[in-house]
C-alpha positions in Angstrom: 113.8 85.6 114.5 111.9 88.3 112.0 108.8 86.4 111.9 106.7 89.3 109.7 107.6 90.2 106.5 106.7 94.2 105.0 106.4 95.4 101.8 106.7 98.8 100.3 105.0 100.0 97.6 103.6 101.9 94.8 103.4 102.5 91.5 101.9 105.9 89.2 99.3 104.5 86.7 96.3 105.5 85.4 93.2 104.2 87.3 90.2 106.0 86.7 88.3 102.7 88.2 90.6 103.3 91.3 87.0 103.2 94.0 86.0 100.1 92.4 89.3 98.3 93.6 89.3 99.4 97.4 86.9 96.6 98.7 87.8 93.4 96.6 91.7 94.9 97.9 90.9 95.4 101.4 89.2 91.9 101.5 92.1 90.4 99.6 94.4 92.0 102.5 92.3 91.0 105.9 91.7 87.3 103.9 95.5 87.0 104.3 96.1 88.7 107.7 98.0 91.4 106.0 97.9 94.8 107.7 98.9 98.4 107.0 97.7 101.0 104.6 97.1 100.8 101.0 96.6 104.8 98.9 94.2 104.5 95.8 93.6 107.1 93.4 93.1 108.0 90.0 97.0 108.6 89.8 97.9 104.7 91.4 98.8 103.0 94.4 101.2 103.6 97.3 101.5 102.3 101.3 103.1 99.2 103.0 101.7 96.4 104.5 102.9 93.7 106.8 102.0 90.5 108.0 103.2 86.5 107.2 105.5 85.9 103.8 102.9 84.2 102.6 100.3 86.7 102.8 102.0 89.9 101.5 103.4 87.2 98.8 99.4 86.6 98.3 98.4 90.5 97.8 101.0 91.4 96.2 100.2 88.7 93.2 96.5 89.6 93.4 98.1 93.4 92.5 99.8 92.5 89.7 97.1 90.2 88.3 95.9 94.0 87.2 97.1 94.5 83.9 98.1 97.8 84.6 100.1 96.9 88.0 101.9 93.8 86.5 105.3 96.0 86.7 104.4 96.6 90.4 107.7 97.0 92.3 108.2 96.6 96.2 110.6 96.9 98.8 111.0 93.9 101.4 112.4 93.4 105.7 111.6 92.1 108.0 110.5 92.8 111.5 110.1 90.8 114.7 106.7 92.1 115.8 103.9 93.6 113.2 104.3 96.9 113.0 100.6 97.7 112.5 97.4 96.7 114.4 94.7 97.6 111.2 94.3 97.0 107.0 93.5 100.1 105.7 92.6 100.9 102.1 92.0 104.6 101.5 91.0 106.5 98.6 92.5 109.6 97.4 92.8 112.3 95.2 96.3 111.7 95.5 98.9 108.5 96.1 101.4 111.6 97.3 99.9 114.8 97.9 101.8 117.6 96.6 98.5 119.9 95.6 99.7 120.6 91.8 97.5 119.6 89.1 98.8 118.4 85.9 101.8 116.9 87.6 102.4 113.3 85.7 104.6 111.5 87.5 103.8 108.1 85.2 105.1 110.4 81.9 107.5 113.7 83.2 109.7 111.9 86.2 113.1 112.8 86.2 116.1 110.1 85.5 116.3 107.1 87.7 119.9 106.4 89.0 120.7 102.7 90.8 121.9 102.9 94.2 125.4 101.5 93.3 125.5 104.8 90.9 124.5 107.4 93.6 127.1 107.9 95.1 129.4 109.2 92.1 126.3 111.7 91.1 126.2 113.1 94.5 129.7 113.3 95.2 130.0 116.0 92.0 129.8 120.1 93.0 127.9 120.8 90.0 125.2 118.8 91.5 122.7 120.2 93.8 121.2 117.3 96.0 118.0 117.8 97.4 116.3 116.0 100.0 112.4 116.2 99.2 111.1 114.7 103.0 109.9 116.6 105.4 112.4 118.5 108.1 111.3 116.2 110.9 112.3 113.0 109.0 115.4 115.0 107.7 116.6 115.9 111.0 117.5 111.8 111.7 119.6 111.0 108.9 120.5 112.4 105.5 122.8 112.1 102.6 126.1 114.1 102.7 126.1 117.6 101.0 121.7 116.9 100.6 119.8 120.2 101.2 117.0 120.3 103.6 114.3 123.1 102.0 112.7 122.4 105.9 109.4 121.8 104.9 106.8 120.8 107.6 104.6 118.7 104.3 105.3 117.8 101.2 102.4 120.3 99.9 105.0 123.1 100.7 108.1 121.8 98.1 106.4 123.0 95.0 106.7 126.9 97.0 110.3 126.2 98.1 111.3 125.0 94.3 109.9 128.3 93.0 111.7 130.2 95.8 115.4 128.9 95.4 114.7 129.0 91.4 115.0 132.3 91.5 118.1 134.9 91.3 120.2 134.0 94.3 118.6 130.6 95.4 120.1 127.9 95.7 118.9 126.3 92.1 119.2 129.3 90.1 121.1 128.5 87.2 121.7 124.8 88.3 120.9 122.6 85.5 121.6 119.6 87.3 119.4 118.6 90.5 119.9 115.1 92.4 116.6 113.9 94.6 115.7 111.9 97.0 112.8 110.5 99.3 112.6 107.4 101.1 111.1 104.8 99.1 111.3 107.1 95.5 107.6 108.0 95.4 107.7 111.9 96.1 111.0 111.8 94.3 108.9 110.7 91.4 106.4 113.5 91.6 109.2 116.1 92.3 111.2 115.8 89.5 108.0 115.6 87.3 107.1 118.5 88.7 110.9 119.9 88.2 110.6 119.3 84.3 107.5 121.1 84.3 109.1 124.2 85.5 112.1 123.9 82.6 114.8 121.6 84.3 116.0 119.1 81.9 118.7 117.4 84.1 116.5 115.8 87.5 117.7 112.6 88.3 116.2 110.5 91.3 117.7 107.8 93.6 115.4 104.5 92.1 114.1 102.7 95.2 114.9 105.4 97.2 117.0 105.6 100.5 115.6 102.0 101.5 116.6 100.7 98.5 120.1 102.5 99.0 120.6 101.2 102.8 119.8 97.6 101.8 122.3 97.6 98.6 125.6 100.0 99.1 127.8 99.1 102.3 128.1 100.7 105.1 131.7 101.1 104.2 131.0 102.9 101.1 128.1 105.0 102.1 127.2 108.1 101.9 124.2 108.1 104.3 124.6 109.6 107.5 122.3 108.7 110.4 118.8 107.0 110.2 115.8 106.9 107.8 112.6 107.7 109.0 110.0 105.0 108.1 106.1 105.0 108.8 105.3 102.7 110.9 106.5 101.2 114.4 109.8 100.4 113.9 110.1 104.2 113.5 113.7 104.3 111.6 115.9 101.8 110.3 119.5 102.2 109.1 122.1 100.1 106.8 120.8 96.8 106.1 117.5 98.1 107.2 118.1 97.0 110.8 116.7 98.7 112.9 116.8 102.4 114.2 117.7 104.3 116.9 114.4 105.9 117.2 111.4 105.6 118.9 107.9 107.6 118.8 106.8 109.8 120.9 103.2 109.1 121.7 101.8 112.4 121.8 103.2 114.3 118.4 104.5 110.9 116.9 107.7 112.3 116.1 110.9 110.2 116.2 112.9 110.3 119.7 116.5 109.8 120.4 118.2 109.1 123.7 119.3 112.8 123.9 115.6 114.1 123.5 114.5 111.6 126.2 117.0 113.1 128.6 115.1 116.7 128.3 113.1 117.7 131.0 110.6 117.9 127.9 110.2 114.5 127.9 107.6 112.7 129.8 106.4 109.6 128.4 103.4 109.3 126.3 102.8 113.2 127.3 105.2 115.1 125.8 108.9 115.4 124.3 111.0 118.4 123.3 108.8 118.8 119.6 105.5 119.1 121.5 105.7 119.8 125.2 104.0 123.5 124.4 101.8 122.5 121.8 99.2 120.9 123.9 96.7 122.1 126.2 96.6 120.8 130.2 93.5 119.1 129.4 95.1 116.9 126.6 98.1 116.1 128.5 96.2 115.3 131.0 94.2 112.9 128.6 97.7 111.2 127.3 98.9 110.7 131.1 95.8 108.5 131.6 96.0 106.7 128.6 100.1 106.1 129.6 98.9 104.7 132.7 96.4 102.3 131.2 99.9 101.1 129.1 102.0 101.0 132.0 100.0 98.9 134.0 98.9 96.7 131.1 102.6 96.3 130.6 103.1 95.2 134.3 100.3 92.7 133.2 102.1 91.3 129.9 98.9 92.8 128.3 98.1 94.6 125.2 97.4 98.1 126.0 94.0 99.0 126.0 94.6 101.6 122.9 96.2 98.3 120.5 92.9 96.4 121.9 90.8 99.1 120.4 92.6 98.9 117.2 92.9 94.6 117.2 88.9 94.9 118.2 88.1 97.2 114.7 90.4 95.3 112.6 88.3 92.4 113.2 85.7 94.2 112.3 87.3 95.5 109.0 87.8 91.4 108.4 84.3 90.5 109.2 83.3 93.2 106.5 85.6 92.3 104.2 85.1 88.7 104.4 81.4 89.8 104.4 81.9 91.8 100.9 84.0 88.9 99.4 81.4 86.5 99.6 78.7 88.6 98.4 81.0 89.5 95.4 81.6 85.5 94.8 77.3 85.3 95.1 77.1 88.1 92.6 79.4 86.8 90.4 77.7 83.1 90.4 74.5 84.3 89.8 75.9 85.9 86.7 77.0 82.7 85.5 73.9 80.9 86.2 
């Protein structure tokens, strides 16, 4: 039985108050035993969270009692363990960092297309179909005839776009461009970004491959492989069941059976995406650490690395609930 419920979310809105909302959120989060990481800045809100129905349902109203979030949308599965140990709120310049100024997602994104509609815009060769996520999550699963500009962070997309918009790339002379990410936010930014450069056609998958997965059938997909997600469950396919990948624990990249069967791979030390891009002395570092897991797994323990994380996020609650009752006595004495 999925006893944990996660959310995925995030919406572009103006929030020039955005470092004013990061404790009264965090305390909202910890007060509810949600966990997982919340993105604040100036531009909105993004990340996922996890923890008991109730609790997500809990944050996810206080959200939308802001005015400005009321049209929040999120994405919901459901997992059998929690896929993260700590509530983090974060502030940034950017919900999605692309590095472009003036890029306004909340006015310039390209056309939203439902999931039950994507298929037909895809399936057209006057289409070019882009896949704006990085090559590692790429290299899992992807949409038929989807171009992978191989880009190691999103901050590099903006360079490819200009490359392949010149004579003899690949969106020279395309009006029409088809993008997708995996739950819609960098698509969002993208295609704002796209109109800013002169393309007038940019459409976007709404909801994003998650959103796609969970609605068309198998049967009728288009979707080949796994999506890439960002948190323990690593990758999840249709339905959003899950994946067929796990993490390495030295690069966190995603693993399949056939990279675990390199001579590469040596758990919690290396894989075939890392195995020469650490030093002896960190390897060496990650073998100790996999032998404190192995033999609290013989023990039916934690590891000592989650008890590291479950002894801060106490902490962050302590604080929180700490901040939350000095707000209430602030606010009290202002009634008085």
């Amino acid at each position: 039985m999925s006893n944990f419920l996660i959310a995925a979310l995030y919406k572009f809105v103006h929030l020039p108050d955005f470092e004013a909302l990061q404790a009264p959120l965090l305390a909202c989060c910890v007060a509810n035993d949600v966990k997982g990481t919340l993105l604040l800045a100036e531009e909105g809100v993004n990340g996922t969270i996890a923890g008991p129905s109730e609790g997500i349902a809990a944050v996810l109203a206080y959200l939308r009692s802001d005015a400005r979030l009321a049209a929040l949308v999120h994405k919901e599965s459901w997992s059998e363990r929690l896929p993260f140990y700590r509530m983090k709120v974060k502030l940034k310049r950017e919900i999605v960092t692309m590095g472009v100024p003036n890029v306004h997602a909340q006015t310039m994104a390209g056309t939203y297309v439902k999931p039950e509609d994507w298929n037909a815009l895809i399936d057209d060769p006057n289409v070019v179909v882009v896949d704006t996520r990085n090559d590692y999550e790429v290299a899992i699963g992807t949409f038929n005839r989807a171009v992978n500009p191989q880009t190691a962070s999103f901050t590099e997309f903006p360079q490819w776009v200009k490359e392949q918009s010149a004579e003899g790339g690949l969106l020279h002379n395309k009006p029409r461009v088809a993008m997708f990410c995996t739950g819609g936010i960098r698509c969002e930014k993208s295609t704002a970004y796209m109109r800013t450069l002169g393309f007038d056609e940019v459409y976007h998958l709404e909801g994003g491959i998650l959103k796609y997965l969970e609605t068309v059938p198998a049967e009728q997909s288009r979707w080949d492989g796994d999506c890439f997600v960002f948190d323990e469950r690593v990758s999840v396919k249709h339905g959003l069941e899950p994946g067929h990948y796990e993490f390495c624990r030295a690069c966190r990249l995603p693993l399949s059976a056939a990279d675990k069967a390199t001579e590469y791979f040596v758990e919690g030390v290396s894989c075939p995406h890392c195995h020469d891009k650490h030093t002896e002395e960190q390897k060496a570092r990650f073998a100790e650490r996999q032998k404190q897991v192995e033999l609290a797994r013989q023990r039916e323990e934690r590891h000592i690395g989650v008890r590291v994380e479950l002894k801060k996020a106490a902490k962050d609650k302590a604080d929180a609930e700490a901040a939350l009752r000095q707000q209430q006595l602030s606010a009290a004495k202002a009634r008085a």
